[in-house]
C-alpha positions in Angstrom: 5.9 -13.8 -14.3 4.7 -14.4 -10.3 6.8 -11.6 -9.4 5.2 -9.0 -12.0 2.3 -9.8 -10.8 3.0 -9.7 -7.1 4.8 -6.2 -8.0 1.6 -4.1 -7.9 -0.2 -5.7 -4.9 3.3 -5.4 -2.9 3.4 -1.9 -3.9 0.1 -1.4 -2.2 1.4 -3.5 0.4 4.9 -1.3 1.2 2.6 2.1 1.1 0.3 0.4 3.4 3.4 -0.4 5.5 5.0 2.8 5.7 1.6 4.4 6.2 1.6 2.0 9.4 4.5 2.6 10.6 3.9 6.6 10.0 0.7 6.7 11.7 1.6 4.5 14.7 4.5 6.9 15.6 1.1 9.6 15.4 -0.5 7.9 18.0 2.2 7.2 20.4 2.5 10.7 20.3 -1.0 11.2 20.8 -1.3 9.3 24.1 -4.2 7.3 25.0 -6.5 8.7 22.9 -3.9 7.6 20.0 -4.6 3.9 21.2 -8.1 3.5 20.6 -7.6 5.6 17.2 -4.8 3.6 16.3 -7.1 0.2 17.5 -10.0 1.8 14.8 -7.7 2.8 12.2 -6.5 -1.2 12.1 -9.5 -2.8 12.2 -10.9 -0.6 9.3 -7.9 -1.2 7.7 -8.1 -4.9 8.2 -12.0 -4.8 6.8 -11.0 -2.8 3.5 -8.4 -5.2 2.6 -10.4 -8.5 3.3 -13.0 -6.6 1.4 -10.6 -6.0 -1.2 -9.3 -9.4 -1.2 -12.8 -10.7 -1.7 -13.6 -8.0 -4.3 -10.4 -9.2 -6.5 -11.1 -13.4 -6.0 -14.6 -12.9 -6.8 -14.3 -10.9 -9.9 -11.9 -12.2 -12.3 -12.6 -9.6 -14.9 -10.9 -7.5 -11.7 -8.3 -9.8 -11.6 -7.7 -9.5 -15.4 -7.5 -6.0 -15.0 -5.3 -5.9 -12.1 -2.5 -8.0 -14.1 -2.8 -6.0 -17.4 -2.1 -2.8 -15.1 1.0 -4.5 -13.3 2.0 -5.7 -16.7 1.9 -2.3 -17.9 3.4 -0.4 -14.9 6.3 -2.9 -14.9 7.0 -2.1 -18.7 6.8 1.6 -18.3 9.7 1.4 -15.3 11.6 -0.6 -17.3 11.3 1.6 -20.4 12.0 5.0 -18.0 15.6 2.6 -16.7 14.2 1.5 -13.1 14.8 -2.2 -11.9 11.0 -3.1 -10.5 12.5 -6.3 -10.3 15.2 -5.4 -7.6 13.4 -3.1 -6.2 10.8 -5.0 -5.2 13.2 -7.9 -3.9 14.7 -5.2 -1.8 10.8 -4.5 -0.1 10.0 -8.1 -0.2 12.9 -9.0 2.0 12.3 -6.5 4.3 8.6 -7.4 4.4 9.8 -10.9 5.1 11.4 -9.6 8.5 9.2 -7.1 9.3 6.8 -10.4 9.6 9.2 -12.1 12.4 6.7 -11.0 15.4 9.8 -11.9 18.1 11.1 -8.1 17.0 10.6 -5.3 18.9 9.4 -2.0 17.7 13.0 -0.8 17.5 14.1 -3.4 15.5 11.2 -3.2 13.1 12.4 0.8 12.7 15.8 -0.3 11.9 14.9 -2.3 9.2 12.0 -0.1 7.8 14.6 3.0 8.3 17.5 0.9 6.7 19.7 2.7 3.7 19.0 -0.3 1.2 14.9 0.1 2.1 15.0 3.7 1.9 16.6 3.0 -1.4 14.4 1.1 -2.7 11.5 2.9 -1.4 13.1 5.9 -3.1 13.5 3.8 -6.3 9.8 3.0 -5.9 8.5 6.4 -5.4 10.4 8.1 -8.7 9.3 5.1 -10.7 6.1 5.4 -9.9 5.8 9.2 -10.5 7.4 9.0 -13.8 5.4 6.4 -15.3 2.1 8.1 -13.9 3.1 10.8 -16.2 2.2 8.6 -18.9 -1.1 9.2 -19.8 -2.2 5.6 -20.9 -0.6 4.5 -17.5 -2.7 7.0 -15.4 -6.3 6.1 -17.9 -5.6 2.5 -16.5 -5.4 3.5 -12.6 -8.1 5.6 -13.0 -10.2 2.5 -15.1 -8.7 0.2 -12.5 -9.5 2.6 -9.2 -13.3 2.7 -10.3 -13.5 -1.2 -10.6 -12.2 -2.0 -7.7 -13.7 0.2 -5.4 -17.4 -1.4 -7.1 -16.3 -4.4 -6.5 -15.2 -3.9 -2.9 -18.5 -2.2 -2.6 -20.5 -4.8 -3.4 -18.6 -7.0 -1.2 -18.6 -4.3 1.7 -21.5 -1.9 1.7 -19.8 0.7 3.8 -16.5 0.5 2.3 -16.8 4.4 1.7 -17.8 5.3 5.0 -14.5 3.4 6.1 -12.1 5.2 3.4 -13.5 8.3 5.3 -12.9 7.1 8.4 -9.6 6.6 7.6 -8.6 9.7 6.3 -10.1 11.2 9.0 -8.0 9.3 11.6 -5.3 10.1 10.1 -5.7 14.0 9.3 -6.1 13.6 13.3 -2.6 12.2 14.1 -1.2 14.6 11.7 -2.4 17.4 13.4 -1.5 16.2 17.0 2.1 15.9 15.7 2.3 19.4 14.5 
């Protein structure tokens, strides 16, 4: 059961990653300007998740929610003959490395550019689109979407504002790559 329920936040968690690892290969190509984007883009990332962190453990209605979605996600895989079980094993071992801070940028790309994470990340990405398909599936991210972004307003005021920032940031390093 700890692992369903870990299953949705890790999801977030291995987009986040990838998004990472996508974006800081945008600002190395950007130069020095890419830095201090790449500095602003983390620390607004780091405040969103505390202030999502804080949203979830001080709202257990959230929290409620949150499980009855992965609950529900993790059935609809099964039902449409994906493996979230495996597939997230896959992630969560590469996570576990990606976490050893003695590796060097290179090394973190092999494992994040591995055929078994690719895999899964494949796995994870055809999952997920079929069971948003499913319209009491995509009802609940929508329900869940709205209550979580209140709560993370409450807890951060300008949580918005940061969401825009983001984008922003990264619309930027997409264009300098082009």
């Amino acid at each position: 059961m700890q692992k369903q329920r870990f299953f949705g936040r890790f999801i977030l968690l291995t987009t986040t990653l990838v998004a990472l690892a996508l974006a800081g290969t945008s600002f190395a190509q950007m130069g020095q300007q890419g830095g201090t984007l790449e500095q602003e883009f983390m620390q607004l990332q780091e405040r969103l998740q505390s202030a999502q962190q804080r949203a979830i453990e001080n709202n257990p209605a959230l929290q409620e929610q949150i499980d009855t979605m992965e609950d529900l996600v993790t059935e609809k895989m099964r039902e449409a003959g994906y493996d979230p079980g495996g597939i997230m094993e896959t992630l969560l071992a590469a996570q576990g490395q990606l976490q050893d801070e003695r590796l060097s940028d290179a090394q973190r790309r092999e494992i994040l550019e591995s055929r078994e994470v690719r895999e899964a990340q494949q796995q994870l990405h055809e999952a997920q689109q079929a069971v948003m398909q499913e319209p009491e599936v995509a009802d609940a991210q929508r329900s869940l979407e709205a209550s979580l972004m209140e709560a993370m307003r409450r807890e951060e005021p300008d949580a918005d504002r940061m969401i825009e920032r983001i984008q922003e940031i990264q619309r930027e390093a997409q264009r300098r790559m082009r």
